[in-house]
C-alpha positions in Angstrom: 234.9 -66.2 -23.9 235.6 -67.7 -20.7 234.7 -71.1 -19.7 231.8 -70.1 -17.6 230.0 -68.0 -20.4 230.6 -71.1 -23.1 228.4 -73.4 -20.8 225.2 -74.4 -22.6 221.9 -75.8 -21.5 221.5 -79.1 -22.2 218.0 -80.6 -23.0 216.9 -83.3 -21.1 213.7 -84.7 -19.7 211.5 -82.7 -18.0 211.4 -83.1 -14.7 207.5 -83.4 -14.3 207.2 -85.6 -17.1 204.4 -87.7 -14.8 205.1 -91.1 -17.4 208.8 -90.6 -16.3 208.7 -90.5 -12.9 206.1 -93.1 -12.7 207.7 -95.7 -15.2 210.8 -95.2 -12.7 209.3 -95.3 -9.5 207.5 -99.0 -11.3 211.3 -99.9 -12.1 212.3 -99.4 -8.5 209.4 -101.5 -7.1 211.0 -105.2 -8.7 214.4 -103.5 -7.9 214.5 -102.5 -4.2 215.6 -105.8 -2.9 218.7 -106.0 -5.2 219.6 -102.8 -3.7 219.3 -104.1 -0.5 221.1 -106.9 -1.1 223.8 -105.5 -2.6 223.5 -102.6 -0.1 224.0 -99.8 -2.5 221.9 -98.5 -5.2 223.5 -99.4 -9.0 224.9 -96.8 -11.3 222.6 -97.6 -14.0 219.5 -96.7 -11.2 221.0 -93.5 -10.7 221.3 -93.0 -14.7 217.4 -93.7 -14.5 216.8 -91.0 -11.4 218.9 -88.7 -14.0 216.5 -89.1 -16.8 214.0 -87.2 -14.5 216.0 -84.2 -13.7 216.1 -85.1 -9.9 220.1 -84.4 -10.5 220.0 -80.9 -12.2 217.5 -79.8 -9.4 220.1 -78.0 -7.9 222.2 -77.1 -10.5 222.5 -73.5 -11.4 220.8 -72.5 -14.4 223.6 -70.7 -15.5 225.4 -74.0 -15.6 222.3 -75.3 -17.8 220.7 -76.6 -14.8 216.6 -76.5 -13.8 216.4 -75.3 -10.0 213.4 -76.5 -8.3 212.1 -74.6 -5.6 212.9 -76.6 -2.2 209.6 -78.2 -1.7 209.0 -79.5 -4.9 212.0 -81.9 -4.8 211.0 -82.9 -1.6 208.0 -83.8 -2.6 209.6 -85.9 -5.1 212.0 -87.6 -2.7 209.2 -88.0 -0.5 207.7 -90.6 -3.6 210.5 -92.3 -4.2 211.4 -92.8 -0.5 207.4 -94.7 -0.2 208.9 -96.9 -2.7 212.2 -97.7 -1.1 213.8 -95.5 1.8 217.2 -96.1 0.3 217.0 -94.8 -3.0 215.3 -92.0 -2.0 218.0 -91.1 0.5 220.3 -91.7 -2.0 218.3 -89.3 -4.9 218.1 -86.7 -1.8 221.9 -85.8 -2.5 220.6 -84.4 -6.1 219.8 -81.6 -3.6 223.8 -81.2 -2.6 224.9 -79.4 -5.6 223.7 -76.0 -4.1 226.7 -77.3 -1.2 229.2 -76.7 -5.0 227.7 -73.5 -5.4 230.3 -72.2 -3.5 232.8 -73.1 -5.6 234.7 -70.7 -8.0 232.5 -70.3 -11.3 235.6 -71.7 -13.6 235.6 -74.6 -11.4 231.4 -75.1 -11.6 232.0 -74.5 -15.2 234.4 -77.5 -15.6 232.4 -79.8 -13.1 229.5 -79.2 -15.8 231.1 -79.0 -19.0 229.8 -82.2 -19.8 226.1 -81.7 -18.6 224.1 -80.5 -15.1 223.2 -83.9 -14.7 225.9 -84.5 -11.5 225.9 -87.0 -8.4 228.0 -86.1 -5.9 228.6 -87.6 -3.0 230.6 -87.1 0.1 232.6 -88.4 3.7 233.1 -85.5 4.7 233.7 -87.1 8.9 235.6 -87.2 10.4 237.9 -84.0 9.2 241.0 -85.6 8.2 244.2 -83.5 7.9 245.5 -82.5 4.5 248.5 -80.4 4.5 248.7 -77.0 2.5 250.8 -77.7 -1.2 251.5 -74.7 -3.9 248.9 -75.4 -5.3 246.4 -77.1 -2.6 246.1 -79.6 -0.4 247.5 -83.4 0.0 244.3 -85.3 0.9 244.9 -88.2 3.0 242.7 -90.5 5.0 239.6 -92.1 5.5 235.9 -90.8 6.2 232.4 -92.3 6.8 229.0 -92.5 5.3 229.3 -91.5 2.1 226.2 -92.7 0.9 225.4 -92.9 -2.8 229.0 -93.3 -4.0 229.2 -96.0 -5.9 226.7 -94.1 -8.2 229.0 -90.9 -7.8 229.9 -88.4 -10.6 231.8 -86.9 -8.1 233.1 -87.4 -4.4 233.7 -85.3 -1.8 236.5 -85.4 1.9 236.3 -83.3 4.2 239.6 -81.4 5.3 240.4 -78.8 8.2 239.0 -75.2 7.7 241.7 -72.2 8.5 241.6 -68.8 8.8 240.2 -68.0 5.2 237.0 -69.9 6.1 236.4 -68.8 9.5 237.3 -72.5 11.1 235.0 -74.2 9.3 235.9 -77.5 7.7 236.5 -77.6 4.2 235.7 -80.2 1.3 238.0 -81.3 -0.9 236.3 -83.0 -4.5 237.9 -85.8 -6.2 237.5 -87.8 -9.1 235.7 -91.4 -8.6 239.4 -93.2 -9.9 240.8 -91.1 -7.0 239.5 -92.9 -4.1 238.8 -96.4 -2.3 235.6 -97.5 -1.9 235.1 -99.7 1.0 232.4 -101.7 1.1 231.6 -102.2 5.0 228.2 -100.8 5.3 226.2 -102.9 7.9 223.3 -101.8 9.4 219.6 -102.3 10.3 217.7 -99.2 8.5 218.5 -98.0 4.9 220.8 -100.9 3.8 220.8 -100.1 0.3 222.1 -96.8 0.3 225.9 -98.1 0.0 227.0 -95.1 2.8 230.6 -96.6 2.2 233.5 -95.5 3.7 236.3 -93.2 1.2 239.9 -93.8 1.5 242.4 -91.5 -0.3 245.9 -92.0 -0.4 248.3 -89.0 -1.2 246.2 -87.2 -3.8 246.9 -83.2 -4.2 243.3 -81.5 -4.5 244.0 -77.9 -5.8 242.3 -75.4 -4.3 240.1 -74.4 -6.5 238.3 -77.8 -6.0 237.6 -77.2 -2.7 234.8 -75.7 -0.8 233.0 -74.3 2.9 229.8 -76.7 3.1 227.2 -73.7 3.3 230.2 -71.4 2.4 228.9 -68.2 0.5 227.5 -69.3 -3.1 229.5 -67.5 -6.3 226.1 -68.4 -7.9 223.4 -65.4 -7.4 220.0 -67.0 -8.2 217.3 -68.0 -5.6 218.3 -71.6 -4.6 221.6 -70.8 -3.5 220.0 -68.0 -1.2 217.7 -70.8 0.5 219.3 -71.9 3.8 222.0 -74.6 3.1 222.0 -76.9 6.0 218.6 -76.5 6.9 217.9 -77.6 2.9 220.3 -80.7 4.1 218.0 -81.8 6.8 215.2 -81.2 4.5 215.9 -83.8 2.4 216.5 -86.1 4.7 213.9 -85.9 6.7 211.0 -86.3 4.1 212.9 -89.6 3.3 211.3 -90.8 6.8 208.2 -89.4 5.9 207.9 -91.3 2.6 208.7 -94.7 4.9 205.9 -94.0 7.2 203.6 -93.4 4.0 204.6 -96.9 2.9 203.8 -98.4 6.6 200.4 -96.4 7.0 199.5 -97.9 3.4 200.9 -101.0 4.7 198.6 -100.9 8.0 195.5 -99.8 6.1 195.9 -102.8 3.3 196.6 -105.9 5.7 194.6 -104.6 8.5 191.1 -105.8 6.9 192.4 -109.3 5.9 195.1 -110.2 8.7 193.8 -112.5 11.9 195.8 -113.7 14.5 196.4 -117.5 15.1 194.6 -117.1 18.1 191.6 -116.8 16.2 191.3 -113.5 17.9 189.1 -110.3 15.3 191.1 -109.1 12.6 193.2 -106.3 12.8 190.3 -103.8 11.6 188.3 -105.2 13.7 190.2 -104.2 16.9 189.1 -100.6 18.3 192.9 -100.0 19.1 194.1 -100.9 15.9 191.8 -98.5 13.9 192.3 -95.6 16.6 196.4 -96.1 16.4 196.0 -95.9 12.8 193.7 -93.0 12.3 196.0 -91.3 14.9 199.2 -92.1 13.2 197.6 -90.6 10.3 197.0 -87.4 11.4 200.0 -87.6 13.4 202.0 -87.5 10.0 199.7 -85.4 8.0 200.0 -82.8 10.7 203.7 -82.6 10.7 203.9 -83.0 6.8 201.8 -79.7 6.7 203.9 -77.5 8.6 207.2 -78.8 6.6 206.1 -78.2 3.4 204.4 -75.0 4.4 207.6 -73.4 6.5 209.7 -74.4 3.2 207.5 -72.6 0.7 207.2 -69.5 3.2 210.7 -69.4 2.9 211.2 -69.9 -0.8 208.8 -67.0 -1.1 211.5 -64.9 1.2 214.1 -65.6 -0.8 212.7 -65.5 -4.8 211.3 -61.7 -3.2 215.1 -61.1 -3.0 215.3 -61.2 0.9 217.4 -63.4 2.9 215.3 -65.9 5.1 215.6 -64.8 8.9 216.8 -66.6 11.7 213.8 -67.6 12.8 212.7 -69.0 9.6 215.9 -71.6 9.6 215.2 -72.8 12.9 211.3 -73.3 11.9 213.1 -75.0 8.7 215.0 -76.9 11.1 212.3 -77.7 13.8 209.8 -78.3 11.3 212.6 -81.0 9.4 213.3 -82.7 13.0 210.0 -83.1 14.0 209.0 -84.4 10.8 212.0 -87.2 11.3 210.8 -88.3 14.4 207.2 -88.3 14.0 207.5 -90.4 11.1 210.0 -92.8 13.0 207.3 -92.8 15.8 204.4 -93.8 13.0 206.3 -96.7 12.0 206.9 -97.9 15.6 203.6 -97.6 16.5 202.0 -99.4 14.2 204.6 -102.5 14.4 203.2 -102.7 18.4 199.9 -103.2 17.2 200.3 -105.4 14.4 200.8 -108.6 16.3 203.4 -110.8 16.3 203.8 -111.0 12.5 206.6 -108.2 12.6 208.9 -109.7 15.0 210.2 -111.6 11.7 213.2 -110.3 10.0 211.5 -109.7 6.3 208.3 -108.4 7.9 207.6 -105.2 5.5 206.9 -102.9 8.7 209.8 -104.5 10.4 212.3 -103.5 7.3 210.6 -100.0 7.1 210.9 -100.0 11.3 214.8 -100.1 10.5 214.6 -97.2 7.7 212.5 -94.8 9.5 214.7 -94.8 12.5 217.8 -93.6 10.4 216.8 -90.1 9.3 215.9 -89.8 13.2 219.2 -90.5 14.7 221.2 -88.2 12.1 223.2 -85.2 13.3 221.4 -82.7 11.3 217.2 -83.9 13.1 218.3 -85.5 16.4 217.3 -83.8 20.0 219.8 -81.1 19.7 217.9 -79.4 17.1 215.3 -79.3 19.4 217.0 -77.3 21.5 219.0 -75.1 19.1 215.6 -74.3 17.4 213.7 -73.4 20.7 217.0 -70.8 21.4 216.5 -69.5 18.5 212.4 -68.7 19.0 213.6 -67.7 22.3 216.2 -64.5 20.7 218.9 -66.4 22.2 221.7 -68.2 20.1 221.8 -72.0 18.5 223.2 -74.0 20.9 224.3 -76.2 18.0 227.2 -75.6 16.0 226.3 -75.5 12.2 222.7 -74.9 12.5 222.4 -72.0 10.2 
């Protein structure tokens, strides 16, 4: 037998055990602000996130994994991130195995021998050169924002492409004892999601251990048939929607109790303040609707066996931008009518002001995509490169 057909299932929790999920999401609640202190979420976390299948979502069955389609991990994410924006980007990457399902079957089949419950993570910027060997490729260097890995089963680099991958980069996996870990992350919005810098020194990644992000899957079964990068962005961008959950809820709570030292109406009281609100609301609703409905149109496409069309990634793509910056947008708004009680620096909607803004400004929702996407509904081409 070969090593891919001696891979068993392995039982495990199911993933829509509802005590599970909750019990975790409870555990998170009096652990948030050690994760932001510490600025990374703790192995031990992650162990907890495993318990609920969120890292065998994306592992292939055949590999003993349980799939989800798409939009039910988001919604999942999208729970977690109401909780605490950083762990739920963090659980997001769950969804990055289907990047490994490009990778030869006898090397998926060692990555899971000892279970499809994986973390990966990856720096895979900037490209870093790693000259051929017989057997490979010396990976040296140092790359950015590789966020979960101090949780990491696994880490990924990212290394030049050549002609055997059409130009596209490469990534190069290596075991956790393999690399750095430098601690330097410093930022405003999503501090706990340790999106530490890698630095490798000299280590010879074989071939076989490396893999096109969105490269052609070995793996035939639905998920991997679901568009890769536009997946990527999913993920992401419902982490901003669950942070503008958590400020809406936020608004709605303090706005019947808060009054300004002025001696001005409360909040509730204020005919801006409610219509800001109920207009955020739909604001977010609206653009919720259209995400998670473009993602199970899709899923549909692709369980019927079809591939999804050009014009469904760039919906997937529009949808996942417009979702990221609506939900930033929520957020702002309702800090400029909440008084001066969010100019402090521990201010709830001031700390989930800093989150919601991340998922905005990343490569894969800023205004490019915008652009790309409206080329694409135009029958012209992206103008972005990797947007399919």
């Amino acid at each position: 037998m070969t090593k891919t057909q001696e891979v068993r299932p392995v039982p495990s929790a199911d993933l829509d055990d509802g005590t599970l999920f909750d019990s975790v999401l409870n555990e998170l609640a009096t652990r948030r602000e050690e994760f932001r202190r510490q600025r990374f979420v703790t192995k031990d976390f992650i162990a907890r996130l495993k318990l609920t299948g969120l890292y065998r979502a994306a592992t292939p069955a055949m590999f003993g994994g349980q799939p989800l389609p798409p939009a039910r991990f988001l919604e999942r994410i999208e729970r977690i991130s109401v909780v605490d924006g950083s762990t739920g980007w963090v659980a997001s990457f769950g969804s990055a195995l289907i990047y490994l399902a490009a990778l030869p079957l006898d090397t998926q089949a060692e990555l899971y021998a000892d279970g499809p419950d994986v973390a990966f993570a990856g720096g895979l910027f900037p490209v870093q050169p790693a000259p051929p060997t017989p057997n490979g490729f010396l990976v040296n260097g140092r790359w950015r924002f590789a966020s979960g890995c101090m949780g990491a089963d696994i880490l990924g680099v990212g290394i030049p492409g050549d002609d055997t991958t059409a130009g596209k980069p490469r990534t190069a996996l290596l075991r956790p004892d393999q690399v750095e870990i430098v601690q330097d992350w410093d930022v405003v919005g999503m501090r706990g999601t340790g999106s530490f810098d890698l630095l490798v020194s000299n280590v010879e990644v074989p071939a076989a251990w490396t893999f096109v992000r969105g490269g052609e899957p070995t793996v035939d079964e639905p998920l991997y048939r679901y568009p890769t990068i536009a997946y990527a962005a999913q993920v992401l961008a419902v982490v901003g929607a669950g942070v503008a959950r958590a400020a809406l809820d936020y608004a709605r709570e303090v706005g019947a109790g808060y009054a300004g030292i002025t001696g001005a109406p409360k909040l509730a009281d204020r005919p801006y303040y409610r219509t800001e609100v109920a207009s955020a609301e739909a604001a977010l609703r609206s653009a919720r609707a259209w995400f998670y409905d473009i993602s199970d149109e899709v899923w549909d496409t692709v369980v019927a066996g079809d591939p999804a069309s050009d014009e469904q990634n760039a919906q997937l793509r529009l949808a996942s931008a417009h979702l990221a910056k609506t939900s930033s947008d929520v957020v702002s708004r309702l800090v400029e009518i909440s008084g001066t009680a969010p100019i402090y620096s521990g201010h709830p909607l001031q700390l989930l002001l800093g989150d919601a803004l991340v998922p905005k400004q990343h490569a894969f929702l800023g205004p490019a995509m915008f652009d790309s996407a409206g080329a694409v509904l135009m029958g012209l081409p992206p103008t972005a490169p990797g947007f399919r």
